[in-house]
C-alpha positions as CSV (number, residue, x, y, z in Angstrom):
1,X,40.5,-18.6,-91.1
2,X,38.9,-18.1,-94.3
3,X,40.5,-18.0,-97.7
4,X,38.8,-17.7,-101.6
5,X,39.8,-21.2,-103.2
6,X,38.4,-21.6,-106.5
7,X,37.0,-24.7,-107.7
8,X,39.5,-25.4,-110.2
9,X,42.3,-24.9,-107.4
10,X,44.4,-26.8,-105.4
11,X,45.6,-25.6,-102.4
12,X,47.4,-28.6,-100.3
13,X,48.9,-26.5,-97.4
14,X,47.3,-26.1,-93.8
15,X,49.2,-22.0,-93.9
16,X,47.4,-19.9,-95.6
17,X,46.4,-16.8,-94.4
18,X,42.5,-15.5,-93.7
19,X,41.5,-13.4,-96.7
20,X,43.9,-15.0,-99.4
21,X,42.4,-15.9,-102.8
22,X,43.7,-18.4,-104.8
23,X,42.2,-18.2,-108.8
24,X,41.6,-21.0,-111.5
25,X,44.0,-23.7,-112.0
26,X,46.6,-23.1,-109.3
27,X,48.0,-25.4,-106.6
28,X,49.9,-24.9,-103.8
29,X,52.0,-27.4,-102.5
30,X,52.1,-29.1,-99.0
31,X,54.4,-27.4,-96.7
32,X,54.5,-23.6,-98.1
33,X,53.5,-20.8,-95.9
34,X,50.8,-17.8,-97.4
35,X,50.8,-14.7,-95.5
36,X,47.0,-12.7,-95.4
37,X,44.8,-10.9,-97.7
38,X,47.0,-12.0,-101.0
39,X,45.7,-12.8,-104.6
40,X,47.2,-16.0,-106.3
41,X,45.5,-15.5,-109.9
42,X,45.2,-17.9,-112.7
43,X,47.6,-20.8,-113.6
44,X,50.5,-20.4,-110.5
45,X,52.3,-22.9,-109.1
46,X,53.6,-22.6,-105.3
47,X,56.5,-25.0,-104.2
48,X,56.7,-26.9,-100.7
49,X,59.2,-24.3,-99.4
50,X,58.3,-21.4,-100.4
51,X,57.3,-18.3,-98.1
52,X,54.9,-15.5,-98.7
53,X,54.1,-12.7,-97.2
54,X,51.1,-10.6,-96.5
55,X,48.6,-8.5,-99.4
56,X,51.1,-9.9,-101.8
57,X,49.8,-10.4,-105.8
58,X,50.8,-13.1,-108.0
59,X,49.9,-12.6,-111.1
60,X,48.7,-15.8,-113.7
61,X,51.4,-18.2,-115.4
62,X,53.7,-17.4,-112.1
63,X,56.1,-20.7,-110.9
64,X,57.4,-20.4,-107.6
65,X,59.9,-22.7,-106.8
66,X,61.7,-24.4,-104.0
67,X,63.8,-21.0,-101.7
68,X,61.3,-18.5,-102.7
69,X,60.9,-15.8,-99.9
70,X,58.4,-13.1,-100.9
71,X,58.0,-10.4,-98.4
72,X,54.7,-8.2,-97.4
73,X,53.4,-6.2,-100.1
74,X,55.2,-7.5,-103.5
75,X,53.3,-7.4,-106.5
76,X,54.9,-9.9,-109.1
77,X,53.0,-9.4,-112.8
78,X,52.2,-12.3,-114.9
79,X,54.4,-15.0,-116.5
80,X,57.8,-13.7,-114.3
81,X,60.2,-16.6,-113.7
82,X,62.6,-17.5,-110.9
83,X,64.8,-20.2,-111.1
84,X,66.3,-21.5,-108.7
85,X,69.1,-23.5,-110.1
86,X,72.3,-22.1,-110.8
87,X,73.3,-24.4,-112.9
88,X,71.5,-26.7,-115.9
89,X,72.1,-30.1,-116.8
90,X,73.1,-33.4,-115.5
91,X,70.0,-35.0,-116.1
92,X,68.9,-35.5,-112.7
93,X,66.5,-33.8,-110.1
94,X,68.5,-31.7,-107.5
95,X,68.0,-31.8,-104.0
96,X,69.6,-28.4,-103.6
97,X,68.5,-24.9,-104.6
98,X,69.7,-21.4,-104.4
99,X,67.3,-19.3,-102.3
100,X,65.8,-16.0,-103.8
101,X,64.8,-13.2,-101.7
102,X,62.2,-10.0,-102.6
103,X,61.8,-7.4,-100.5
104,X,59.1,-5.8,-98.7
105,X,57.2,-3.5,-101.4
106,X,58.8,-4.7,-104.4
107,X,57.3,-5.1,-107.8
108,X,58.6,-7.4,-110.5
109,X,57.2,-6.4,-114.1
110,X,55.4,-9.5,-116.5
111,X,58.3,-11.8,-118.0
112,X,60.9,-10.3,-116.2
113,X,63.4,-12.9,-115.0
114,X,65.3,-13.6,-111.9
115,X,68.1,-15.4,-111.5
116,X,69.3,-18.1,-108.6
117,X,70.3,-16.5,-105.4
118,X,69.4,-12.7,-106.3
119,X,67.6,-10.2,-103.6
120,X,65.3,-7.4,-105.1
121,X,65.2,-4.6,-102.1
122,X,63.0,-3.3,-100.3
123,X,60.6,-0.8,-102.7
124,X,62.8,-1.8,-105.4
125,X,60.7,-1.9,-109.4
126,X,61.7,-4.7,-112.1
127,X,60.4,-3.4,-115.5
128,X,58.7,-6.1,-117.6
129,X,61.6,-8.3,-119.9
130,X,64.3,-7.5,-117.5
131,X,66.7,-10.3,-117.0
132,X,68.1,-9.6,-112.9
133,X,71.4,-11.3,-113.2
134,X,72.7,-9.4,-109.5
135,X,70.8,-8.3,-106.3
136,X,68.8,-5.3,-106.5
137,X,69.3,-2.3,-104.2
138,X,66.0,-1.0,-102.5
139,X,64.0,1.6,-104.3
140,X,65.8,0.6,-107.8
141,X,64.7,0.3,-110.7
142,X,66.1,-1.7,-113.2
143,X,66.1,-2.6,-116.8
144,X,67.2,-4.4,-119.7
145,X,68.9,-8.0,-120.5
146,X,71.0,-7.9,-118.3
147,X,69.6,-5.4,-116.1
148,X,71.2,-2.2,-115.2
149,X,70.2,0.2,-112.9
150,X,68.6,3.5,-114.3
151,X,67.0,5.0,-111.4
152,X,65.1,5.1,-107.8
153,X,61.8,4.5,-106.8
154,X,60.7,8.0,-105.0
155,X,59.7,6.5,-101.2
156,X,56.1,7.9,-101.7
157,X,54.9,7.8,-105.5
158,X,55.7,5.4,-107.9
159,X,57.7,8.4,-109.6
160,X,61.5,9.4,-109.9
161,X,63.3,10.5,-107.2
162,X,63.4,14.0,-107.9
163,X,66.9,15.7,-109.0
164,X,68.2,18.1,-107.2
165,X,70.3,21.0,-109.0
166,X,72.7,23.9,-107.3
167,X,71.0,27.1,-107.9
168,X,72.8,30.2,-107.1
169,X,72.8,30.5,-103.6
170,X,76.5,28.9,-102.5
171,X,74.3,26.0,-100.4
172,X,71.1,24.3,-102.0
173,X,68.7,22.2,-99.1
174,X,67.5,19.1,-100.4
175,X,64.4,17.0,-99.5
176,X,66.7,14.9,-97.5
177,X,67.0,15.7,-93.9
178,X,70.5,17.4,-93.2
179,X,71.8,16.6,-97.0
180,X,73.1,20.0,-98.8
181,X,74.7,20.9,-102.4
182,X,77.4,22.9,-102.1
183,X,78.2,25.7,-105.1
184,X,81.8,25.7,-104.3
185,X,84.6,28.7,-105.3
186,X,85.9,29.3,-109.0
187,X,88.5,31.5,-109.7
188,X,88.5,31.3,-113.9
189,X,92.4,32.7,-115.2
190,X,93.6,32.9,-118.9
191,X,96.7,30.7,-117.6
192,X,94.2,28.1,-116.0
193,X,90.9,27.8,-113.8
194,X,90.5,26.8,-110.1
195,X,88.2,25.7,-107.7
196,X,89.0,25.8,-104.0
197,X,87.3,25.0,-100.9
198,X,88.3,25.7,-97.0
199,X,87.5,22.5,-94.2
200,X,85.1,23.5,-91.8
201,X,84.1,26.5,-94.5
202,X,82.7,25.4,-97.7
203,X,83.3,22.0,-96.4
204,X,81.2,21.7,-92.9
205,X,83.5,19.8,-90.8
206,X,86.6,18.9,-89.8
207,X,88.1,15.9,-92.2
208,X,90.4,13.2,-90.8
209,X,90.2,11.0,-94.1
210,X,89.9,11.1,-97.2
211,X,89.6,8.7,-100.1
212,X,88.8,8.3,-104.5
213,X,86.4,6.3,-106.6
214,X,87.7,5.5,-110.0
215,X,87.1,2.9,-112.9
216,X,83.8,2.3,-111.8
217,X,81.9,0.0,-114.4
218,X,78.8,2.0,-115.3
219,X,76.5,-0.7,-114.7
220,X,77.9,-1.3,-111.1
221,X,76.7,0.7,-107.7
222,X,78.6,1.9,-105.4
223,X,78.0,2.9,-101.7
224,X,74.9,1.2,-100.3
225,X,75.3,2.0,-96.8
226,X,74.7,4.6,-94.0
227,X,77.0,6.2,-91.4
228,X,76.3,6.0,-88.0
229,X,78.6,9.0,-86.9
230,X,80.8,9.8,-90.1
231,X,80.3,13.1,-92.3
232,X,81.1,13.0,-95.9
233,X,81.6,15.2,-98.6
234,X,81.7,14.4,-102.5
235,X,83.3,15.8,-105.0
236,X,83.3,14.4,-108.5
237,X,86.4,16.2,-109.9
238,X,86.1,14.5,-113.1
239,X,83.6,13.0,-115.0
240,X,80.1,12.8,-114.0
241,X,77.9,10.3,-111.3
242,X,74.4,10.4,-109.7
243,X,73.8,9.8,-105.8
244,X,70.7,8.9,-104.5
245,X,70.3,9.8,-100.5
246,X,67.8,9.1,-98.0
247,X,66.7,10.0,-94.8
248,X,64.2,6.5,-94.4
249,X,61.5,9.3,-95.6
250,X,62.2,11.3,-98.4
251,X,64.4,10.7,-101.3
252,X,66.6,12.8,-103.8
253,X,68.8,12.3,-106.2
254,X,71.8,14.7,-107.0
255,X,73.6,14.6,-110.4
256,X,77.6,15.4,-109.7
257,X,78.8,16.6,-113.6
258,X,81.2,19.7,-112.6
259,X,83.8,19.9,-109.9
260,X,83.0,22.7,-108.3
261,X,79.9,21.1,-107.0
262,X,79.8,19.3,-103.4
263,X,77.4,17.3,-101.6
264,X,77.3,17.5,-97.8
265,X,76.0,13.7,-96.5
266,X,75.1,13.7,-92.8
267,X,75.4,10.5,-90.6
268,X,72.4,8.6,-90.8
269,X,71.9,9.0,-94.5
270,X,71.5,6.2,-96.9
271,X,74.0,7.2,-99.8
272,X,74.1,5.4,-103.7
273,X,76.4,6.1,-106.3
274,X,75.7,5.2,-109.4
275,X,75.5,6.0,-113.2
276,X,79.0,6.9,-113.2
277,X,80.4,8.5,-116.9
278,X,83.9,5.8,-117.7
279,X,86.1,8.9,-116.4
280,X,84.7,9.6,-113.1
281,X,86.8,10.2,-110.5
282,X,85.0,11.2,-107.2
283,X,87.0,12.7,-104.1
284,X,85.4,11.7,-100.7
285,X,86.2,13.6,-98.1
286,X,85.5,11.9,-94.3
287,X,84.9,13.1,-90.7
288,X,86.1,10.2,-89.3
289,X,88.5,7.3,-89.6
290,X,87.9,4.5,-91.1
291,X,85.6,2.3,-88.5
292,X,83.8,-0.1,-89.9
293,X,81.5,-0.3,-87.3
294,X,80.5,3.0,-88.4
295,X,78.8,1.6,-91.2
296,X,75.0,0.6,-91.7
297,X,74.9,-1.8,-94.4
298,X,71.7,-3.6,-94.3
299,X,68.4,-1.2,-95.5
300,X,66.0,-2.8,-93.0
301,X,68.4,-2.2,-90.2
302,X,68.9,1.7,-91.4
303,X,65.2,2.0,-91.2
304,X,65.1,0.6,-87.9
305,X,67.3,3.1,-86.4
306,X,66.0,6.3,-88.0
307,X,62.1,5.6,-87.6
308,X,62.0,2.7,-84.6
309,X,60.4,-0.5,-85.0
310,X,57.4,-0.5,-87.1
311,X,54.0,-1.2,-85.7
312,X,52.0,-4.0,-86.6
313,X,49.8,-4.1,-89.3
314,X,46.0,-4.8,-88.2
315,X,44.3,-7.3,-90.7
C-alpha cells in the first residue's frame, strides 16, 4: 500500500487506501477508514470515526467530524462544514453524534453547510453558501439559506435535466424509457371549456385508484420512489409542478402548467415532484391498488433492479 503523506501531515490511521494523498497540515485521526486514490488537500481534519470512500476530494479548511460517511466519488470544495451536533450548549463534550451521510457522486460546493443527521443522494450538487437543513434527493441540486431544491443533475453531464414540452403530436416520447406526455382533448365553448380523457385511450391503462396532491409547500418534494408493477398518470388540473423521471439512465424533466397535459409513468420509473405553484392540485391516476410493497423507495435499491449489481471498480 502506498499513499502521498506530506511532510507537514499527520496521518495516525493504519486504513488508508493505496494511491491516497494527504496535503500540508492535515491529520487524520486513529481509527478512520480512507478509501483509494483520494486527495485530502491543505488544512483538513479527519475524525476517529469517520468513513471515506474511494477517488474522493476534500478540499482545504474541511473538518470532518465524528459519523461522517462519505461515499465513492464525492468531491467536497473547500471550507464546507458538517456538524454533527444537533444541539449547542451545555458546556460539556458529547459522547454522542448525529451521523451524516453523502452519497456516491455527490458534490458539496465551498462553504456550503450541512446540518446533523442529513443525507445528500446519490449524484446529488450543493451550490457553494448553501445551508442543507433536510436530506437531499439524488441528482438534486440545491440552493440558498435554507436550501431549496431548484433542479436535477442530468445522470450524464453536469447539466440540467432537459425539459420536456408537448408538441403537437397527441403523445410526446421522452428520454425516459417508456415515460410519455400526453396532449389530451379540449373542447373550448362560449358557456365554458373542457378537457376529457377515455381510460385505456388517452389514458394507457386500466385505473383501479386514483388519488390528489394539494397544499404542497413549494420548498417540499414529493414522490421519491419507483413502482415495481403500478402505472400512473398525472394530471395537474390546477396550478403548475415539475417531475423529474428516470429510467436509472437517462433523465427528463416535464413541466405540468395546463390541464390538458398528462404524463404517462411506467413501473420501474423513478418519479419527483417538485416546484409546485401554492395552487397546485395534481390528479393521480393508478393501475393498481394501493400495495405498498409495490413501492421502491430507496435510490440505490432502484438502480439495482433496473441495471443489476454493479461491477467492481479496478484500482
Amino acid at each position: 500500500m502506498t499513499i502521498e503523506l506530506h511532510p507537514s501531515a499527520v496521518c495516525e490511521s493504519s486504513t488508508v487506501g493505496h494511491g491516497t494523498r494527504i496535503s500540508a497540515f492535515s491529520r487524520v485521526l486513529p481509527g478512520a477508514r480512507i478509501g483509494q486514490h483520494c486527495s485530502i488537500l491543505d488544512h483538513v481534519l479527519v475524525e476517529a470515526d469517520v468513513v471515506i470512500g474511494n477517488r474522493v476530494t476534500i478540499r482545504s479548511g474541511v473538518q470532518l467530524w465524528n459519523g461522517m460517511r462519505v461515499e465513492d466519488d464525492v468531491f467536497i470544495d473547500a471550507n464546507a462544514a458538517f456538524p454533527n451536533h444537533p444541539h449547542v450548549g451545555g458546556g460539556r463534550a458529547r459522547q454522542h453524534y448525529t451521523q451524516t451521510v453523502i452519497r456516491r457522486g455527490a458534490s458539496i460546493g465551498a462553504n456550503a453547510t450541512l446540518l446533523p443527521g442529513v443525507t445528500v443522494g446519490e449524484g446529488a450538487a450543493i451550490e457553494a453558501g448553501s445551508v442543507v437543513t433536510r436530506s437531499v434527493p439524488a441528482h438534486a441540486v440545491v440552493r440558498g439559506n435554507p436550501g431549496r431544491i431548484v433542479g436535477y443533475v442530468h445522470s450524464a453531464s453536469p447539466n440540467a435535466a432537459p425539459v420536456v414540452t408537448c408538441d403537437a403530436a397527441a403523445v410526446t416520447n421522452t428520454p425516459v424509457r417508456g415515460v410519455t406526455v400526453h396532449q389530451m382533448p379540449v373542447v373550448r365553448d362560449m358557456r365554458g371549456d373542457l378537457s376529457a380523457g377515455e381510460f385505456e385511450r388517452e389514458v394507457p391503462f386500466a385505473v383501479r385508484r386514483y388519488f390528489v396532491v394539494f397544499d404542497v409547500p413549494s420548498e417540499d418534494v414529493r414522490g421519491e420512489h419507483a413502482h415495481r408493477e403500478c402505472h400512473q398518470f398525472l394530471l395537474c388540473v390546477r396550478g403548475r409542478c415539475r417531475v423529474v423521471v428516470d429510467d436509472g439512465g437517462a433523465r427528463a424533466e416535464v413541466v405540468l402548467d395546463r390541464l390538458d397535459l398528462g404524463l404517462h409513468v411506467p413501473p420501474l420509473t423513478w418519479a419527483i415532484q417538485y416546484r409546485h405553484s401554492s395552487d397546485a392540485l395534481l390528479l393521480v391516476f393508478a393501475s393498481h391498488y394501493y400495495d405498498p410493497a409495490d413501492y421502491i423507495r430507496d435510490y440505490g435499491e432502484f438502480l439495482r433492479m433496473v441495471k443489476g449489481p454493479a461491477a467492481p471498480i479496478s484500482t
